[in-house]
PDBQT receptor file of N, H, CA, C and O in Angstrom, charges set to zero:
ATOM      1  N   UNK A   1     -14.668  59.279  -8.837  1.00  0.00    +0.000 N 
ATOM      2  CA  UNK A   1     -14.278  60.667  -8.694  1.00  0.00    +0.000 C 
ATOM      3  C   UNK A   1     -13.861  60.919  -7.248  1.00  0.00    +0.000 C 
ATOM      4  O   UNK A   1     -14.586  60.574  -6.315  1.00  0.00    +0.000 OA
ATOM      5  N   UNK A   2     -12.755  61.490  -7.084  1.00  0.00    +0.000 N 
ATOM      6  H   UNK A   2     -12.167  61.770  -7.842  1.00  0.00    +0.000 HD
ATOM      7  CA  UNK A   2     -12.228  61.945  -5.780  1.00  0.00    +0.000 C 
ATOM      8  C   UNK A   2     -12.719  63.126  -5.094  1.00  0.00    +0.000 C 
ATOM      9  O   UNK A   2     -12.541  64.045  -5.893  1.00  0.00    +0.000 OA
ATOM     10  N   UNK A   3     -13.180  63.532  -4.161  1.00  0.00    +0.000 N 
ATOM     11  H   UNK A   3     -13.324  62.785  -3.511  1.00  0.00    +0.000 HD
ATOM     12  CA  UNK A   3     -13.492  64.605  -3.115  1.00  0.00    +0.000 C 
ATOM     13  C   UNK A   3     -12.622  65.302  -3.472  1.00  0.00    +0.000 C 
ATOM     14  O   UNK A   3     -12.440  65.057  -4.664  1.00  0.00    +0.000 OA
ATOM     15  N   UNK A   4     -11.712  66.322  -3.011  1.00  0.00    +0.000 N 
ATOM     16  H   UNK A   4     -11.860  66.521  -2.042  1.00  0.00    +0.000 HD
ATOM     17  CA  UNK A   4     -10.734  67.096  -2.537  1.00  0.00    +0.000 C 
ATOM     18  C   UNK A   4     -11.844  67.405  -1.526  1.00  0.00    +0.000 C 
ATOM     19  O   UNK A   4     -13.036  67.462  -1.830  1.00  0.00    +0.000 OA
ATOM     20  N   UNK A   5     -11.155  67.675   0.177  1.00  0.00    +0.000 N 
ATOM     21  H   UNK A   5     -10.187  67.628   0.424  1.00  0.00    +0.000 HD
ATOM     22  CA  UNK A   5     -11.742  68.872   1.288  1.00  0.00    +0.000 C 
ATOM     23  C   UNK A   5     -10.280  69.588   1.050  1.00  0.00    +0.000 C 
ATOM     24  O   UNK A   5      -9.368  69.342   0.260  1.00  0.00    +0.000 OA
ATOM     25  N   UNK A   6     -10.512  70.911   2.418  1.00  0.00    +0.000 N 
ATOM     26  H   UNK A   6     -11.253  71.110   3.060  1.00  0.00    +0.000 HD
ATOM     27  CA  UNK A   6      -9.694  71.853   2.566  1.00  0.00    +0.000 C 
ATOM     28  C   UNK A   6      -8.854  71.510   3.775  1.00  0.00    +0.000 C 
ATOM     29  O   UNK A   6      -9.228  70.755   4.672  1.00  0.00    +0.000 OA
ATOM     30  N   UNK A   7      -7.665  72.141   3.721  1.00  0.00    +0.000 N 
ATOM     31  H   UNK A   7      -7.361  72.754   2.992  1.00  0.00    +0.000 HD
ATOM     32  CA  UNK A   7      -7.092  71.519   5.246  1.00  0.00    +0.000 C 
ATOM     33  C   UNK A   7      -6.119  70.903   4.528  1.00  0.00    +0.000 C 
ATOM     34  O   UNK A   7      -5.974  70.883   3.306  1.00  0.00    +0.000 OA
ATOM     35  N   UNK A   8      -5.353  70.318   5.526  1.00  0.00    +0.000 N 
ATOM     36  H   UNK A   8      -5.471  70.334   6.518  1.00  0.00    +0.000 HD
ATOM     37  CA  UNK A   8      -4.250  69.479   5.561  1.00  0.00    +0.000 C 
ATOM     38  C   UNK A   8      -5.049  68.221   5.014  1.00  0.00    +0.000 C 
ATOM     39  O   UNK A   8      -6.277  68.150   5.055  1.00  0.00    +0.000 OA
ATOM     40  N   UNK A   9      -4.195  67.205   4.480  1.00  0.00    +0.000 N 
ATOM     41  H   UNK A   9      -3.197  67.263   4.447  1.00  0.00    +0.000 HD
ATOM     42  CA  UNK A   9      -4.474  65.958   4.273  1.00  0.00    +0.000 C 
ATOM     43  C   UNK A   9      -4.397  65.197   5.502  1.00  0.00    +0.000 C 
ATOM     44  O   UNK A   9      -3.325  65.268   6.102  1.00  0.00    +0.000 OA
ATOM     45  N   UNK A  10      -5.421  64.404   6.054  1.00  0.00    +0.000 N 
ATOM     46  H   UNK A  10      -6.293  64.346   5.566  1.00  0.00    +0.000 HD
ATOM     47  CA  UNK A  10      -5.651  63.811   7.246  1.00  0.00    +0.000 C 
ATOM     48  C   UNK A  10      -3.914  62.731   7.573  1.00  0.00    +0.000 C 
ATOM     49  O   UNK A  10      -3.293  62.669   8.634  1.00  0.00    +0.000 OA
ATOM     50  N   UNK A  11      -3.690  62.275   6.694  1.00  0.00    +0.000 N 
ATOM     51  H   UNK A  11      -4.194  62.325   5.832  1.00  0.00    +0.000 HD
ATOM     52  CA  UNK A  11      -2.036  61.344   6.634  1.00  0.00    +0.000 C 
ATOM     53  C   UNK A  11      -0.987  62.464   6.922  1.00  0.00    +0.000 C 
ATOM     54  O   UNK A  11       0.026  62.177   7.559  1.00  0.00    +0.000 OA
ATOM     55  N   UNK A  12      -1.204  63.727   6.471  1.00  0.00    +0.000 N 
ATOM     56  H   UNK A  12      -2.028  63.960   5.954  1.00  0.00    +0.000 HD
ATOM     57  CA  UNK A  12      -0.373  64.652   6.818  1.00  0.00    +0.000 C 
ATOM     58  C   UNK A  12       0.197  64.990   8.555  1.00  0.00    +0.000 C 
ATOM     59  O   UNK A  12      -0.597  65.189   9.475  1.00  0.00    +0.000 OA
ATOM     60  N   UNK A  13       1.830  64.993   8.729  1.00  0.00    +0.000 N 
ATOM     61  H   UNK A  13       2.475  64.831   7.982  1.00  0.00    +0.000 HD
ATOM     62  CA  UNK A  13       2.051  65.073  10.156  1.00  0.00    +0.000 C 
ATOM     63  C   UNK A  13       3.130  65.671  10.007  1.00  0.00    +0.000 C 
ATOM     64  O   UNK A  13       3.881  65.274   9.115  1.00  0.00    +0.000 OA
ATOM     65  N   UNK A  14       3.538  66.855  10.881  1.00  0.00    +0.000 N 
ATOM     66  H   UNK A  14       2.928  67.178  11.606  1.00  0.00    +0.000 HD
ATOM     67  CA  UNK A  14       4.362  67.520  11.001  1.00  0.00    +0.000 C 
ATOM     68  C   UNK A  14       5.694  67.046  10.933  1.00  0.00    +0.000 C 
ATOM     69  O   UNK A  14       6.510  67.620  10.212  1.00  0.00    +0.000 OA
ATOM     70  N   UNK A  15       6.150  65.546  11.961  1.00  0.00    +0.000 N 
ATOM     71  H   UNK A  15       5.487  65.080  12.546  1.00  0.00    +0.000 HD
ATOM     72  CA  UNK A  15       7.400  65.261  12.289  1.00  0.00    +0.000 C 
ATOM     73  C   UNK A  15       7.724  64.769  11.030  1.00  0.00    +0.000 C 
ATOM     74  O   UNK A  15       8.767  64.922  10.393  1.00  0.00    +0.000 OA
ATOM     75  N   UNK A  16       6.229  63.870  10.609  1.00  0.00    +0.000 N 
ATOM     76  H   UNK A  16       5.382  63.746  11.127  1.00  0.00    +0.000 HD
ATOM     77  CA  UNK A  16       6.945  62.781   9.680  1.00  0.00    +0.000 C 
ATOM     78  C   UNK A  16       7.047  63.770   7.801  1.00  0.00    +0.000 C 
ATOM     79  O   UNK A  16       7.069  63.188   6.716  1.00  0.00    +0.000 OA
ATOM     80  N   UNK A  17       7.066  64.473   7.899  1.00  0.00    +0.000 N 
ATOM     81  H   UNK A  17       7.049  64.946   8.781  1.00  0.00    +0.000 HD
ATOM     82  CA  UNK A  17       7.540  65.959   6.861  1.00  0.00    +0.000 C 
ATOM     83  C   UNK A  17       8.326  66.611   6.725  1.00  0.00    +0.000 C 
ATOM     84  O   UNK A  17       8.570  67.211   5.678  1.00  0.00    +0.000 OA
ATOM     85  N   UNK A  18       9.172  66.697   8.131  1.00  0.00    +0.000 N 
ATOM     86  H   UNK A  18       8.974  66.209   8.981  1.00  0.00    +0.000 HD
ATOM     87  CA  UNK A  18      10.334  67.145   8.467  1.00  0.00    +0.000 C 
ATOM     88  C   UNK A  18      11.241  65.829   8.039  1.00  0.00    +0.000 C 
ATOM     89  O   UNK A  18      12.277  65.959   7.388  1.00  0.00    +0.000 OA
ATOM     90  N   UNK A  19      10.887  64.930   8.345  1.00  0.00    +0.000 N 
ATOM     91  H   UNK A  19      10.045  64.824   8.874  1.00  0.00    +0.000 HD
ATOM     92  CA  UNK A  19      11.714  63.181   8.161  1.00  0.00    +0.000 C 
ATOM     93  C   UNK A  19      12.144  63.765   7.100  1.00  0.00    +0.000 C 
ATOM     94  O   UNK A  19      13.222  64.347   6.981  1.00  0.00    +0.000 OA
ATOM     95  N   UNK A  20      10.962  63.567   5.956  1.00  0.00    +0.000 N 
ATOM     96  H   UNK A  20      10.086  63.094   6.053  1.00  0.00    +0.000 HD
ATOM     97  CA  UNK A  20      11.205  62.956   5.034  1.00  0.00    +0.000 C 
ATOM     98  C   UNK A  20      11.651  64.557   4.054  1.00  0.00    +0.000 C 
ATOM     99  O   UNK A  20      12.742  64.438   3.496  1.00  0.00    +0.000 OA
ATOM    100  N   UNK A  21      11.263  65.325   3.922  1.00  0.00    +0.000 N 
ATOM    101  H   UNK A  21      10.377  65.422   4.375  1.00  0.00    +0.000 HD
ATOM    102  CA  UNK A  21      11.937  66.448   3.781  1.00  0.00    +0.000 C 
ATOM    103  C   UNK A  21      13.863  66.736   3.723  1.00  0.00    +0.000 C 
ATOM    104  O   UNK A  21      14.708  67.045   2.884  1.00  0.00    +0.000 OA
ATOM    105  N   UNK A  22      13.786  66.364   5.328  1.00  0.00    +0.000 N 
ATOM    106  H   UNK A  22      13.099  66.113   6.009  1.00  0.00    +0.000 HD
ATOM    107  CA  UNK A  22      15.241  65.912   5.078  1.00  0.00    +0.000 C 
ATOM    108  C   UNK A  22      16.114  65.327   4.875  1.00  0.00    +0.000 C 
ATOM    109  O   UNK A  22      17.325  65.542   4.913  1.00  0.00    +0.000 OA
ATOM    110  N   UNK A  23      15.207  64.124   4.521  1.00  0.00    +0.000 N 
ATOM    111  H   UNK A  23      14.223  63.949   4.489  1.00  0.00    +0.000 HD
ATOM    112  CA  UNK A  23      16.223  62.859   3.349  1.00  0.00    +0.000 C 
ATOM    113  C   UNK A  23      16.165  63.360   2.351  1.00  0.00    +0.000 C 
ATOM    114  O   UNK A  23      17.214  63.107   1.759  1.00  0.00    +0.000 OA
ATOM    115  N   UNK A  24      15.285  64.194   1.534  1.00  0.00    +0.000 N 
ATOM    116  H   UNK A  24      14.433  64.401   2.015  1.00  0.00    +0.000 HD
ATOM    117  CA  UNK A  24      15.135  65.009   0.218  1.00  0.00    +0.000 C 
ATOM    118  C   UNK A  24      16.575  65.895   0.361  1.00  0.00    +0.000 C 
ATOM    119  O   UNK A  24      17.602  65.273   0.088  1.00  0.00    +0.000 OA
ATOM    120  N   UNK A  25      16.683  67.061   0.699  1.00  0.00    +0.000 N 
ATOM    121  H   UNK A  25      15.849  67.566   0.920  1.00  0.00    +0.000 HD
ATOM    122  CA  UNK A  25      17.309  67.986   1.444  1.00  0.00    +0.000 C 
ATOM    123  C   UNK A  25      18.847  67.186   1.804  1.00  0.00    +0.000 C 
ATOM    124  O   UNK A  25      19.901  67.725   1.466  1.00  0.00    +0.000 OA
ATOM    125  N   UNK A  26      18.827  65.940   2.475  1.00  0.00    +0.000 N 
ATOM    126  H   UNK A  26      17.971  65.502   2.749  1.00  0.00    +0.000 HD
ATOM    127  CA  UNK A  26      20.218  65.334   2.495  1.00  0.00    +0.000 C 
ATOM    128  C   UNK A  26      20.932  65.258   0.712  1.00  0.00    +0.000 C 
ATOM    129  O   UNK A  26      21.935  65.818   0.269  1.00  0.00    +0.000 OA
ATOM    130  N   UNK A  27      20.036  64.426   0.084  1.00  0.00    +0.000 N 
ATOM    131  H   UNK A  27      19.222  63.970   0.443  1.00  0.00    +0.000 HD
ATOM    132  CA  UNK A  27      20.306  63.772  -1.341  1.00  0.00    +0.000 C 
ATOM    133  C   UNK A  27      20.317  65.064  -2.026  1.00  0.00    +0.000 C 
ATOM    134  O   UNK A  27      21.334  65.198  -2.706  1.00  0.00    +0.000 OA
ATOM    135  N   UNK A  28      19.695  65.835  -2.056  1.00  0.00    +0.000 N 
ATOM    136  H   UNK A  28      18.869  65.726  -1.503  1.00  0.00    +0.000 HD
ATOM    137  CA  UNK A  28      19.875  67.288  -3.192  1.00  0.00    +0.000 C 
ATOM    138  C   UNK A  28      20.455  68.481  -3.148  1.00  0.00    +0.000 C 
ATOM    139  O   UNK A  28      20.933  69.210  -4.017  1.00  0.00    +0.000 OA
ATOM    140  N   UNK A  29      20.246  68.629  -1.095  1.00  0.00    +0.000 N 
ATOM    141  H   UNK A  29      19.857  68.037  -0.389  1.00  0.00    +0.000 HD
ATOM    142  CA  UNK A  29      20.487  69.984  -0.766  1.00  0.00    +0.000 C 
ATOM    143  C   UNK A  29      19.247  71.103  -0.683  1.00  0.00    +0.000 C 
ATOM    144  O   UNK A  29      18.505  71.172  -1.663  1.00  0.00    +0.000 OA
ATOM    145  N   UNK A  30      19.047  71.817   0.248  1.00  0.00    +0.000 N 
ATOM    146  H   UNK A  30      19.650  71.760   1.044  1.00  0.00    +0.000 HD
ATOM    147  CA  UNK A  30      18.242  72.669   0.184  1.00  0.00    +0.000 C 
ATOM    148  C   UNK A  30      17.643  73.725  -1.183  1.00  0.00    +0.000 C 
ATOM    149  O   UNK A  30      16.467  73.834  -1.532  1.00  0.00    +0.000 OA
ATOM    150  N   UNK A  31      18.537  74.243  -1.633  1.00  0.00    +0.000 N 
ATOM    151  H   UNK A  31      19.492  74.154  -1.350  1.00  0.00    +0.000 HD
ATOM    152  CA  UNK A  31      18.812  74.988  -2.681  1.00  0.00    +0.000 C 
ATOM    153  C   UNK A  31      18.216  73.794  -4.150  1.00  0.00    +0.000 C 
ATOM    154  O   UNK A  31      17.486  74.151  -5.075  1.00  0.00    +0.000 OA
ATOM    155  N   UNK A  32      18.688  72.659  -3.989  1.00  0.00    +0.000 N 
ATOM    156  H   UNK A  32      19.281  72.369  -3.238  1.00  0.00    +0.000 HD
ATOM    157  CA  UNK A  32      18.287  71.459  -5.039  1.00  0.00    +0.000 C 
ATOM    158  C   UNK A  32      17.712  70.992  -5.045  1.00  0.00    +0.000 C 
ATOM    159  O   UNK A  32      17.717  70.072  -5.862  1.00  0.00    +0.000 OA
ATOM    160  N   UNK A  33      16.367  71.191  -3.917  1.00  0.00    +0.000 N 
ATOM    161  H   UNK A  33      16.362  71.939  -3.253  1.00  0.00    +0.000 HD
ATOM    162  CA  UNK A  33      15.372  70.672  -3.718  1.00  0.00    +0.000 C 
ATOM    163  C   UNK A  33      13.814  71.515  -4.240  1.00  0.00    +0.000 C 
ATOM    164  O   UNK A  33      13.309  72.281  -3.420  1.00  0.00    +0.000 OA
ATOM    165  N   UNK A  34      13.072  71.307  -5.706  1.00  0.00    +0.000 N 
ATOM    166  H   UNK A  34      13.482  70.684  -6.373  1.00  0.00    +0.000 HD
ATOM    167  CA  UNK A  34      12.148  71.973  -5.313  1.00  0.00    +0.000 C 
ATOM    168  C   UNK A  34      11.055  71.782  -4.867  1.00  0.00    +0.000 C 
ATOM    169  O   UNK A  34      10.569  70.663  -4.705  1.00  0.00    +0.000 OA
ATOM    170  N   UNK A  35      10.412  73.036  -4.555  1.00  0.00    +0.000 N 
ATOM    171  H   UNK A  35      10.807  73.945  -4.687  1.00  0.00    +0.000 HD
ATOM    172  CA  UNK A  35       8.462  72.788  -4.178  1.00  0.00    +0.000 C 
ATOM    173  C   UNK A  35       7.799  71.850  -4.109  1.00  0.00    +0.000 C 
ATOM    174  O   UNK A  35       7.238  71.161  -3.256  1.00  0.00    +0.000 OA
ATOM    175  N   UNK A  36       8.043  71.949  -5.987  1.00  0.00    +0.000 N 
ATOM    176  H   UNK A  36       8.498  72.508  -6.679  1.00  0.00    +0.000 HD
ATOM    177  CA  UNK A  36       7.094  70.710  -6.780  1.00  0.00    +0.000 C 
ATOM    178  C   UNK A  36       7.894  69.184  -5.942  1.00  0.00    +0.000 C 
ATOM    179  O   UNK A  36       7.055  68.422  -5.461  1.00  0.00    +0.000 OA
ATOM    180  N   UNK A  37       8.958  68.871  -5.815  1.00  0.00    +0.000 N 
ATOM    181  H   UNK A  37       9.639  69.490  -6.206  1.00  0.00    +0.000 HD
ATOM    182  CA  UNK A  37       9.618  68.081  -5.184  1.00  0.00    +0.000 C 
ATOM    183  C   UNK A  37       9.000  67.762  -3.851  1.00  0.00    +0.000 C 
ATOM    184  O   UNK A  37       8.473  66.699  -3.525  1.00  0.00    +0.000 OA
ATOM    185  N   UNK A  38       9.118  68.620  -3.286  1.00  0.00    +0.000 N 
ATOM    186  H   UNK A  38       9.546  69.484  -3.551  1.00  0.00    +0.000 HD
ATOM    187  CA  UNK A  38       8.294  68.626  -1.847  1.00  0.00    +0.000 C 
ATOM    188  C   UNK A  38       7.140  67.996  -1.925  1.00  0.00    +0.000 C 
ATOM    189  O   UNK A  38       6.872  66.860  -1.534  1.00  0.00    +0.000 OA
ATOM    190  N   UNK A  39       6.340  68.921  -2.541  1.00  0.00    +0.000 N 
ATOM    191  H   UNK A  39       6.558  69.844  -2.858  1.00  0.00    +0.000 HD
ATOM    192  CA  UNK A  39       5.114  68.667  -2.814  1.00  0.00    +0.000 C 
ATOM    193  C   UNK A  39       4.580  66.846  -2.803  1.00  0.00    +0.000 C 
ATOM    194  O   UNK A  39       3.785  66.156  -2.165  1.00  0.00    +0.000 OA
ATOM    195  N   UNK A  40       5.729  66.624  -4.103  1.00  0.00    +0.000 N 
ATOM    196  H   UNK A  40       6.375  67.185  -4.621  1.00  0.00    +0.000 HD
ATOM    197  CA  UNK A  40       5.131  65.227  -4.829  1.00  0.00    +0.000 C 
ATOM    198  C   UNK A  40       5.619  64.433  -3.051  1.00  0.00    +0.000 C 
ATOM    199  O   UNK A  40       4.595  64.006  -2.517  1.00  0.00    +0.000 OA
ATOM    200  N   UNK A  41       6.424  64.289  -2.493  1.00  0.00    +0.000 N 
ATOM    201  H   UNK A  41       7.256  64.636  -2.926  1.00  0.00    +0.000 HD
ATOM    202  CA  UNK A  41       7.102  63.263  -1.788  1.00  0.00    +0.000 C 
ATOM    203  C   UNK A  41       6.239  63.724  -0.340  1.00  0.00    +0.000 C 
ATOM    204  O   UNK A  41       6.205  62.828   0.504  1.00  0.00    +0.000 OA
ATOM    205  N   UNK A  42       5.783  64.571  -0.096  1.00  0.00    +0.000 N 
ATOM    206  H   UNK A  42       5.811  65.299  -0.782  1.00  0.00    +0.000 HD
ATOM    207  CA  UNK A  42       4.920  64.910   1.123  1.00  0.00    +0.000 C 
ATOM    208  C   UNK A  42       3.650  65.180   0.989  1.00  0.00    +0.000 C 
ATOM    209  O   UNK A  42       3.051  65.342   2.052  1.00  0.00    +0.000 OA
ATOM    210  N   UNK A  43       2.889  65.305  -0.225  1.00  0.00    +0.000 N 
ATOM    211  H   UNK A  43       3.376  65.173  -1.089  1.00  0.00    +0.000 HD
ATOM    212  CA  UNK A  43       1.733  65.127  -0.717  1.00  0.00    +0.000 C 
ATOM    213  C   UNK A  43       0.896  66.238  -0.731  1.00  0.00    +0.000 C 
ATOM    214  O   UNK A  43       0.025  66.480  -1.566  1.00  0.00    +0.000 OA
ATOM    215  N   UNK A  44       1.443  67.396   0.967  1.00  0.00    +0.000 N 
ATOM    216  H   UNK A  44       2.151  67.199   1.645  1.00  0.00    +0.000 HD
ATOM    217  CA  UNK A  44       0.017  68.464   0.961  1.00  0.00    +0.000 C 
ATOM    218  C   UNK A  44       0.806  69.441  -0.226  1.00  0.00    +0.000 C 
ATOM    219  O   UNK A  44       1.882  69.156  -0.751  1.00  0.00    +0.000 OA
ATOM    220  N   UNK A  45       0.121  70.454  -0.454  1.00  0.00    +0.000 N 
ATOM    221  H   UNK A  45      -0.753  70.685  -0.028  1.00  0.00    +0.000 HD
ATOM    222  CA  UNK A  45       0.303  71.391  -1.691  1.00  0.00    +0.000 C 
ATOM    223  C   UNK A  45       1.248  72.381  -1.230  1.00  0.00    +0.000 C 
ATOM    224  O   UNK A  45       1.372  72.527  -0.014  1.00  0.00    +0.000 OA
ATOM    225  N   UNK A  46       1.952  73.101  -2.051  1.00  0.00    +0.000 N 
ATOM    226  H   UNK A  46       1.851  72.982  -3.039  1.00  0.00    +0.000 HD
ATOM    227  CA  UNK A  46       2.585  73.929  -2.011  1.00  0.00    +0.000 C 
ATOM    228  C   UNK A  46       2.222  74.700  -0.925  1.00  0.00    +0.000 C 
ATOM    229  O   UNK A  46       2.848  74.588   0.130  1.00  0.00    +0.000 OA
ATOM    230  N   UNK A  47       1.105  75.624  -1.058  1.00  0.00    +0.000 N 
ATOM    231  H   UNK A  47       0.597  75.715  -1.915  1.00  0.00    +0.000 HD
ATOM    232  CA  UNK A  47       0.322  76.428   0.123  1.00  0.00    +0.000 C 
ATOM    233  C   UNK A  47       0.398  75.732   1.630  1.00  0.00    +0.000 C 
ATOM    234  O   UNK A  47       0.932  76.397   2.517  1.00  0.00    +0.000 OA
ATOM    235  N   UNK A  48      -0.021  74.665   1.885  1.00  0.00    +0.000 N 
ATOM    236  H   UNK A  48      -0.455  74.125   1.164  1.00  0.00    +0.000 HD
ATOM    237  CA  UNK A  48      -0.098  74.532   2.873  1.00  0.00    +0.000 C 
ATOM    238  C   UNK A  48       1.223  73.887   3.453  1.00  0.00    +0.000 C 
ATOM    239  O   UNK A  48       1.163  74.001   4.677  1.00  0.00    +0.000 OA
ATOM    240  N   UNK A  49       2.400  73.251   3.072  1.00  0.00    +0.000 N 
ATOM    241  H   UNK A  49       2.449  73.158   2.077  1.00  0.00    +0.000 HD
ATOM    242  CA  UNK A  49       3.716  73.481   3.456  1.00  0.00    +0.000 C 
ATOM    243  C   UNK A  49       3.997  75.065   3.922  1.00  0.00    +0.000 C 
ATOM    244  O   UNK A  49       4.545  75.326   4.993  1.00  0.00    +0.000 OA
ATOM    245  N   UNK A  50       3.655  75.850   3.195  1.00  0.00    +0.000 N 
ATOM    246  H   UNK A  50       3.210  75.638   2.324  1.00  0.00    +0.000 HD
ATOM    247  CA  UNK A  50       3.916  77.236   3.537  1.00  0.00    +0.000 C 
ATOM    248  C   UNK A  50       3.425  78.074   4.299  1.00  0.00    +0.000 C 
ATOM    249  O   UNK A  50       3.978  79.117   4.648  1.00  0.00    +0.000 OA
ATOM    250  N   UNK A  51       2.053  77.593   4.712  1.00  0.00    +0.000 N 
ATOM    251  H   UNK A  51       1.604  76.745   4.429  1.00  0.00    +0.000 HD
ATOM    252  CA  UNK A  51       1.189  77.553   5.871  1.00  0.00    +0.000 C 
ATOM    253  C   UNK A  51       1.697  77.107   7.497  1.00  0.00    +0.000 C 
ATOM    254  O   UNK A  51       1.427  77.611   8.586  1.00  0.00    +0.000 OA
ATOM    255  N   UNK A  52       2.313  76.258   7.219  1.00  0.00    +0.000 N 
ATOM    256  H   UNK A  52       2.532  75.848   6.334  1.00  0.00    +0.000 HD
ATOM    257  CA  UNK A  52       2.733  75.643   8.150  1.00  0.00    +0.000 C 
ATOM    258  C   UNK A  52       4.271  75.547   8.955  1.00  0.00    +0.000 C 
ATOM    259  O   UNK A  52       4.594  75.419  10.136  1.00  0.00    +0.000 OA
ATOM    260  N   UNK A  53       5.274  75.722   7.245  1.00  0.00    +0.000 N 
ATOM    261  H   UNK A  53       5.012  75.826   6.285  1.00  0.00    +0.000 HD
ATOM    262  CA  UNK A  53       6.965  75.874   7.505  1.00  0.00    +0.000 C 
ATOM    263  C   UNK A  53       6.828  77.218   7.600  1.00  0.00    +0.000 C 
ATOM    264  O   UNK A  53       7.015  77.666   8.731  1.00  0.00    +0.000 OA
ATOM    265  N   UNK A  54       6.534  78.060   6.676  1.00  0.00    +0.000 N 
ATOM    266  H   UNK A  54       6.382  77.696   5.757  1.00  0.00    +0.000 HD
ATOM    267  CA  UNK A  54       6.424  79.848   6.480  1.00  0.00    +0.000 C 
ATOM    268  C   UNK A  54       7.532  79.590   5.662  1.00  0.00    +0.000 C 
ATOM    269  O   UNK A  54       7.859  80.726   5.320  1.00  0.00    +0.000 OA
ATOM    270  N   UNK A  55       8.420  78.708   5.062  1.00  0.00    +0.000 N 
ATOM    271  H   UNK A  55       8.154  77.785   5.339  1.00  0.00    +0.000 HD
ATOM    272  CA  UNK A  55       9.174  78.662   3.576  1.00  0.00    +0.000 C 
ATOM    273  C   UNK A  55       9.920  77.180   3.935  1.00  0.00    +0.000 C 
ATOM    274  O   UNK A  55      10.093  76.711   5.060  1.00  0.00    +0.000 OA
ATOM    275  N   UNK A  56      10.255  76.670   2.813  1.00  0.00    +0.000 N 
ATOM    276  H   UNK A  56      10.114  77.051   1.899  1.00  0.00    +0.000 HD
ATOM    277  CA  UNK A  56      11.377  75.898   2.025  1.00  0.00    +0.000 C 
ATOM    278  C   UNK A  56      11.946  75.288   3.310  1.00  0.00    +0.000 C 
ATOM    279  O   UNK A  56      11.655  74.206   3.820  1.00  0.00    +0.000 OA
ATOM    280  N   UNK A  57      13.052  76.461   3.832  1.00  0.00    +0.000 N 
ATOM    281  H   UNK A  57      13.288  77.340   3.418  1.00  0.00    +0.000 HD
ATOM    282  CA  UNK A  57      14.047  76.082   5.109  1.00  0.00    +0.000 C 
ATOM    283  C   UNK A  57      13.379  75.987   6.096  1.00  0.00    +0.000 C 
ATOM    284  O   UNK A  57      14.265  75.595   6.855  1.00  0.00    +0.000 OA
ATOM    285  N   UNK A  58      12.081  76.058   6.989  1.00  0.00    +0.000 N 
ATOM    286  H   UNK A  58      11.361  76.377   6.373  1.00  0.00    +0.000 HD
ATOM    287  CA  UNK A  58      11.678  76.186   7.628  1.00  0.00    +0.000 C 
ATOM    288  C   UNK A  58      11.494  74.320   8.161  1.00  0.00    +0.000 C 
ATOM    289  O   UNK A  58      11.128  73.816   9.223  1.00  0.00    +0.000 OA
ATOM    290  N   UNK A  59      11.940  73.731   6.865  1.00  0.00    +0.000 N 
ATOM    291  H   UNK A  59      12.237  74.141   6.002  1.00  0.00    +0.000 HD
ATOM    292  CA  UNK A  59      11.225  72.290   7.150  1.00  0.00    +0.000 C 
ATOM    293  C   UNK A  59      12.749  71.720   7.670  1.00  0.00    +0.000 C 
ATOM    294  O   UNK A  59      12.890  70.637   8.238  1.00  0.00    +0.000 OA
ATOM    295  N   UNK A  60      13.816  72.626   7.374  1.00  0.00    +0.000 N 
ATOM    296  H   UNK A  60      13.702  73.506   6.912  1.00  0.00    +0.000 HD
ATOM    297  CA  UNK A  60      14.943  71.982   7.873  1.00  0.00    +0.000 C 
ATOM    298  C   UNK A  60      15.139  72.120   9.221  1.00  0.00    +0.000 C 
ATOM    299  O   UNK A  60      15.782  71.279   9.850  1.00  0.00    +0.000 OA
ATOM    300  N   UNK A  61      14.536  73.331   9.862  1.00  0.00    +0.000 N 
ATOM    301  H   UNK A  61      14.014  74.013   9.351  1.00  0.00    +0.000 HD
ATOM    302  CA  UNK A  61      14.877  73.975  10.757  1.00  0.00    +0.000 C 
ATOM    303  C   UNK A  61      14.567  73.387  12.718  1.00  0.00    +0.000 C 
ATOM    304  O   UNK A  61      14.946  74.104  13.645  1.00  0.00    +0.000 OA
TER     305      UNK A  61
């Protein structure tokens, strides 16, 4: 059985989210990219991307 804590995921890092975000974002487009997308390929949850970008474009920015 797995833990979950609260917080960011300790592997979680700002630059390397933006990276990879925008190889997502290259291949789909902003607009063609979703959440759940995000989510799966950067791992922390919806919330806390949003915690952190304050939206979507924020990771392009």
């Amino acid at each position: 059985m797995t833990v979950r804590t609260r917080g960011r995921p300790p592997a979680f890092g700002r630059e390397r989210a933006i990276l990879d975000a925008a190889r997502l974002f290259w291949r789909r487009g902003c607009s063609g990219t979703s959440t759940r997308a995000l989510t799966a390929a950067l791992g922390p949850s919806a919330a806390i991307l949003y915690g952190v970008f304050g939206h979507k474009a924020g990771l392009s920015e």
